[in-house]
N, C-alpha and C positions, 0 to 999 in steps of 0.2 A: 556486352559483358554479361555474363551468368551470374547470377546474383549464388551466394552459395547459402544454403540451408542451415539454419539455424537450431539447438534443440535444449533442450532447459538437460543438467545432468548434476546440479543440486539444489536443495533447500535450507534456508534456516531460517528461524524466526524466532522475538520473544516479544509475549503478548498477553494481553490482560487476562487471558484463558490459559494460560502457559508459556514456560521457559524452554521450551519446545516447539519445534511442526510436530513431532506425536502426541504430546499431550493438549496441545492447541487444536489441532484436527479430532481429535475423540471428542472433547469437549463439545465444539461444531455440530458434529454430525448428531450430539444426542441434546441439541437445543438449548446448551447451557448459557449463561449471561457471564462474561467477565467485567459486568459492571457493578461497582458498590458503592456504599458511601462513602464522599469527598472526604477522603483522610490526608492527604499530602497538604492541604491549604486549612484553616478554620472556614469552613463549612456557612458560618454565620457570616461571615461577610461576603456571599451571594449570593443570588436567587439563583443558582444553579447549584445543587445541592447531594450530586451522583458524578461522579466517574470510573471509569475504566483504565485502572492502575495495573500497573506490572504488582506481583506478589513475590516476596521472597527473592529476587532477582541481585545475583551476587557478580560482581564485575570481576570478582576478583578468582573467580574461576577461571578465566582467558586470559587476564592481564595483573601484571604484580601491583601493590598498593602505589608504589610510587609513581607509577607511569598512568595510571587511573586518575589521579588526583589531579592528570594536566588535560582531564580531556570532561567534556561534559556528559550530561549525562545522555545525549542525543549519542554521542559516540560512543558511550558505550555499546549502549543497545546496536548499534549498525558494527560493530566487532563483532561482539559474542555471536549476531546473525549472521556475520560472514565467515568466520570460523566452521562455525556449525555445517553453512551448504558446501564450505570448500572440502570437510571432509566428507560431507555425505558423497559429493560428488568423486571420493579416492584420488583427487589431485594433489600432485606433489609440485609444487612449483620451484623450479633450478634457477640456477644461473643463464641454462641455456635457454629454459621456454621462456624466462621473466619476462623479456622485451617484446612478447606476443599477448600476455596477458593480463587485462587492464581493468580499471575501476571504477563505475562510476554508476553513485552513491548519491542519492539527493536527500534534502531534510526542506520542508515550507518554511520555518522559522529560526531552525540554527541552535546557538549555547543562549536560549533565554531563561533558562535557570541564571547560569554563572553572571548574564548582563544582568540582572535584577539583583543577585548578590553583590557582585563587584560596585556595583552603582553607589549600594547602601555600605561598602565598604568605603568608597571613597568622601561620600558625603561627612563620614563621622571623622574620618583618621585620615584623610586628602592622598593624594596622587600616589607618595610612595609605598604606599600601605595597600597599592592596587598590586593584583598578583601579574607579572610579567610572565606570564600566559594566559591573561588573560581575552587577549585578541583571535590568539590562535584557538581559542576554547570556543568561543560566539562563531565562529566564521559558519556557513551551512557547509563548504568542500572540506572541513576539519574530520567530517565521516571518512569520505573517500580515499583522506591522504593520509592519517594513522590506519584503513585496514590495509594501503597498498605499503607504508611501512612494513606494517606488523608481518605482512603475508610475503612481500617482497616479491609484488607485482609492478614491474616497472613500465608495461604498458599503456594503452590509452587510459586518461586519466582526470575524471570533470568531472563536474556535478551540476543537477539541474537542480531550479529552484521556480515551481509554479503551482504554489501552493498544493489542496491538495488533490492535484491531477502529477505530483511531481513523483512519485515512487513510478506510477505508469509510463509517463515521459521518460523515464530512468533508463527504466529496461526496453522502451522501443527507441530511444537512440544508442543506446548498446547493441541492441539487437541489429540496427545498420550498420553500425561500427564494424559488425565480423559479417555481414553480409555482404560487404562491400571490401573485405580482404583485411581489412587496417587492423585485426588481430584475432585470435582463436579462439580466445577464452574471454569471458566479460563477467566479473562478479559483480552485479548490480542489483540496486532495490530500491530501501525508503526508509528514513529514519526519522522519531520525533518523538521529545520529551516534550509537551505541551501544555501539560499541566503543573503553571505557575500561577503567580499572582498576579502578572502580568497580563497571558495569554488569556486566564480563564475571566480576569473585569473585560478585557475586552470583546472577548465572544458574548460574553452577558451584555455590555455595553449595547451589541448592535443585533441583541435578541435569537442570536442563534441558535443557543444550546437551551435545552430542554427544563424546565421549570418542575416536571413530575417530580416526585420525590424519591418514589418507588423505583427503590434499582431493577427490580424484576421487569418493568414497564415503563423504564422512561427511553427504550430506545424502540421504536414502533412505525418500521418503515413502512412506508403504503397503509398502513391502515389509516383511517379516517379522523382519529384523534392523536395524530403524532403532534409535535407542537417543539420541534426542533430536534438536534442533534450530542448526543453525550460526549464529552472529550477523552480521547485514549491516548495511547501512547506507546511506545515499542520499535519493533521493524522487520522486515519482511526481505532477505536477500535470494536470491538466484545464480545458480553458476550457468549461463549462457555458453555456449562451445559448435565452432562449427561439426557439421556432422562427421565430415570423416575422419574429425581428430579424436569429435571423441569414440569413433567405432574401433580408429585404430587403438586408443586404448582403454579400451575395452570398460567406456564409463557406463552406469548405470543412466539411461532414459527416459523422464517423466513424460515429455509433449516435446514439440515442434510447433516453434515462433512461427507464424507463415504471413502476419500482418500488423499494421501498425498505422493509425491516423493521429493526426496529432491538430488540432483548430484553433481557431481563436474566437470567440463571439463579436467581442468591436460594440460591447454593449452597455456591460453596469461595474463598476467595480468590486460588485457583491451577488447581486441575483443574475441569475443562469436568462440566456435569451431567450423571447417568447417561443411555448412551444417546444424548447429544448434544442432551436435550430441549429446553431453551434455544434450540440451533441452529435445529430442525426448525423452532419456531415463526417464527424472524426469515424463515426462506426460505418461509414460508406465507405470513405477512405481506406476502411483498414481491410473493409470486406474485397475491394478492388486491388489493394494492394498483396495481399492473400489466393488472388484471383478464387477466391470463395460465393459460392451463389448464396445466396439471402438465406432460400431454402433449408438451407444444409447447413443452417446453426439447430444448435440442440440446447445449448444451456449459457445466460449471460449472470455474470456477477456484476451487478445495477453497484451504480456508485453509494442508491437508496441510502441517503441520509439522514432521514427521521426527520426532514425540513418540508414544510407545504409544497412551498416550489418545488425542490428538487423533484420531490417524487414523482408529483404531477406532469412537468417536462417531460422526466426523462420518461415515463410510462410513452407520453406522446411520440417523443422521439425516437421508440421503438416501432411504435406503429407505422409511422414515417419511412423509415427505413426497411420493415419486416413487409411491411403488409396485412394480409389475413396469414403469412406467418408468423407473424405475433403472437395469435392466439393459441399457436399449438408448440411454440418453444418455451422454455422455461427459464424463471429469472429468480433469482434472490438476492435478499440482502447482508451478509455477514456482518454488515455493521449492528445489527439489529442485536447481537453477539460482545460484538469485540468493541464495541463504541466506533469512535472517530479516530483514526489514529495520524490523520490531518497529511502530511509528509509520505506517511509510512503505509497509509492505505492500500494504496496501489501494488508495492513490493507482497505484502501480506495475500492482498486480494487475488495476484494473478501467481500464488502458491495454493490458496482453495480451488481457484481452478483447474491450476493442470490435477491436483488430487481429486478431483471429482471427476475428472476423464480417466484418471490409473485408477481410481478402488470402481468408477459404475456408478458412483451416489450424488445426490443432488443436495447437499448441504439447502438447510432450512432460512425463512424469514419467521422470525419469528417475531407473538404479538400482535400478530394480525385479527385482532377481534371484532376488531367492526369496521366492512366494509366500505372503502372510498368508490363511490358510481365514477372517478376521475381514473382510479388504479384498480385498472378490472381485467388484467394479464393473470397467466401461475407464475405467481409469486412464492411457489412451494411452501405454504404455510403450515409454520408452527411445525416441522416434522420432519426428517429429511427423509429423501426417498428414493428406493433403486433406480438405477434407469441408463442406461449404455447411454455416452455422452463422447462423440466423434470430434466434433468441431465444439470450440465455447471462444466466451470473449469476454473480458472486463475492463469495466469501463472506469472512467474517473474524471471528474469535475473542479475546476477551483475559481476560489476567486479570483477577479482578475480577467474571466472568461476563458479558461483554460480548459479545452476538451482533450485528453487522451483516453485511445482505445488500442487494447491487445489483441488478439485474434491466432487462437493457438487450435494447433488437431493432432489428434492421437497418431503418433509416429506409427510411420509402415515405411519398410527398404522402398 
């Protein structure tokens, strides 16, 4: 069987740097931070004291107030982003295409706003006082299944959930999904509101996220004094479409899906496996399944989390993998940017990539002021920078031991 070709034909995203891919992407490229001070929680009850919030982000531009108020805030953001790439992408979805055109939408955590409220709703004023939607609000496939409502794609139709490697998982089981015939069209990504009282004691709890104070400096992938990870929040979608549906109508083109690894470590329920081993193999897988030579990467967007480990690994497990091509491809970190956006990562991260293969540019790490002798790659520091970019690939790590990798190349007939 022919496997049929794959090609990204839209975007949408809203994220701590914008309620946009255009105003998210200028941000990027000119080194900005969409991290601030912890305003959504009181700040004083943790030693993590920065995140990377959505600004000004109004739901109720996509959807009416009443049908908003049944969906959390994870779903919102995985609408308004899937909105956004369905038209960028000029898709009109029928009655007749529906049944080819499918959804799937992951989140790492789900409605943990609404479960933290509802909780303290029923503690005070008991059962009946809880909102009878409240289940369907927490669920993590409540993204996938209000945007295939809302959009009235009745196609394939899941969600993944593997922390945060899950926005990347998203889109390379989607991307099998129409490589493999079972439909045309795949609107998929990553979505995550993370920032509660919840989520953010327990990233504190088990030291993960970053202690800096300085919003300007507390997200500082690969350099030498990172000391964890800032929490974000948003989502990243993609309209997926086999290629000769979408040439026959006549969609706009960003890249071409051409691989996908997807691993498991078998290690820690938290830390990444020595060396990044886990890692190495999902970006071999993806390079084999691509049939892509080593060589002929040009640009990777690192999961680089601002965590010891992470960075340290995954540097390794480039080397692992590349070679002495290692030294001559280029990698960054956007989280370095946009924070953590945990779920939503992935969806976001492999939209800076395929736009760093359509504009030429290599989006920055930024913060990089003193060198780690462990993270001695280009890491594009502090700057972005011209540079024709054929082949790229992003990666994504989660707890749990979750390696997914993309592996996308600049479309040619």
């Amino acid at each position: 069987m022919n496997n049929k070709r794959v090609v990204i034909t839209g975007i949408g995203a809203v994220t701590p740097l914008g309620n946009n891919v255009e105003s998210t992407w200028t941000n990027i490229l000119d080194g900005k931070t969409g991290i601030g001070p912890l305003t959504r929680l009181n700040a004083d009850e943790y030693p993590a004291k920065v995140a990377a919030e959505l600004k000004d982000f109004d739901i109720e531009e996509y959807v009416e107030r009443k049908e908003a108020r049944k969906m959390d805030r994870f779903t919102h953001y995985a609408v308004a982003a899937s909105m956004m790439a369905v038209k960028d992408s000029k898709l009109e979805i029928t009655e007749e295409n529906a049944p080819r055109v499918g959804v799937w939408i992951g989140s790492g955590i789900g409605g943990m706003e609404t479960f933290e409220n509802q909780y303290e709703t029923f503690q005070k004023r008991g059962y009946r006082r809880v909102s009878p939607f409240f289940v369907p609000m927490i669920i993590p496939d409540m993204a996938t299944g209000q945007v295939s409502i809302m959009l009235g794609a009745k196609g394939v139709n899941s969600c993944t959930v593997t922390a945060c490697a899950t926005g990347t998982n998203s889109i390379g089981d989607a991307f099998k999904v129409i490589q493999r015939g079972d439909a045309d069209i795949m609107i998929s990504g990553g979505a995550e509101a993370p920032i509660t009282k919840m989520s953010v004691a327990g990233f504190c709890a088990n030291t993960a996220l970053s202690t800096n104070t300085d919003p300007e400096k507390a997200s500082r992938p690969f350099d030498a004094n990172r000391d964890g990870f800032v929490m974000g929040e948003g989502a990243g979608v993609v309209v997926l479409e086999e290629l000769e549906h979408a040439l026959r109508r006549g969609a706009p083109i960003y890249a071409e899906v051409v691989g996908y690894g997807s691993t498991g470590d078998a290690h820690h329920i938290t830390a990444p496996a020595p060396a990044g081993e886990g890692g190495a193999r999902a970006m071999k897988m993806a390079l084999d399944d691509g049939g892509v030579r080593p060589e002929e990467m040009d640009y990777i967007n690192a999961h680089g989390t601002s965590t010891p480990y992470n960075d340290k690994f995954e540097t390794m497990a480039v080397k692992e993998v590349f070679g002495e091509h290692a030294y001559k491809l280029a990698m960054s970190s956007t989280k370095s940017m946009t924070g953590h956006l945990l779920g939503a990562a992935g969806g976001v991260e492999a939209i800076f990539t395929v736009l760093a293969m359509k504009d030429s540019v290599l989006p920055p790490t930024i913060n990089i002021d003193t060198p780690d002798p462990d993270c001695d790659l280009d890491y594009v520091a502090n700057k972005a920078r011209k540079q024709e970019v054929n082949v790229a690939m992003s990666n994504s790590l989660g707890f749990g031991g979750h390696n997914a990798t993309l592996v996308f190349k600049k479309y040619t007939n």
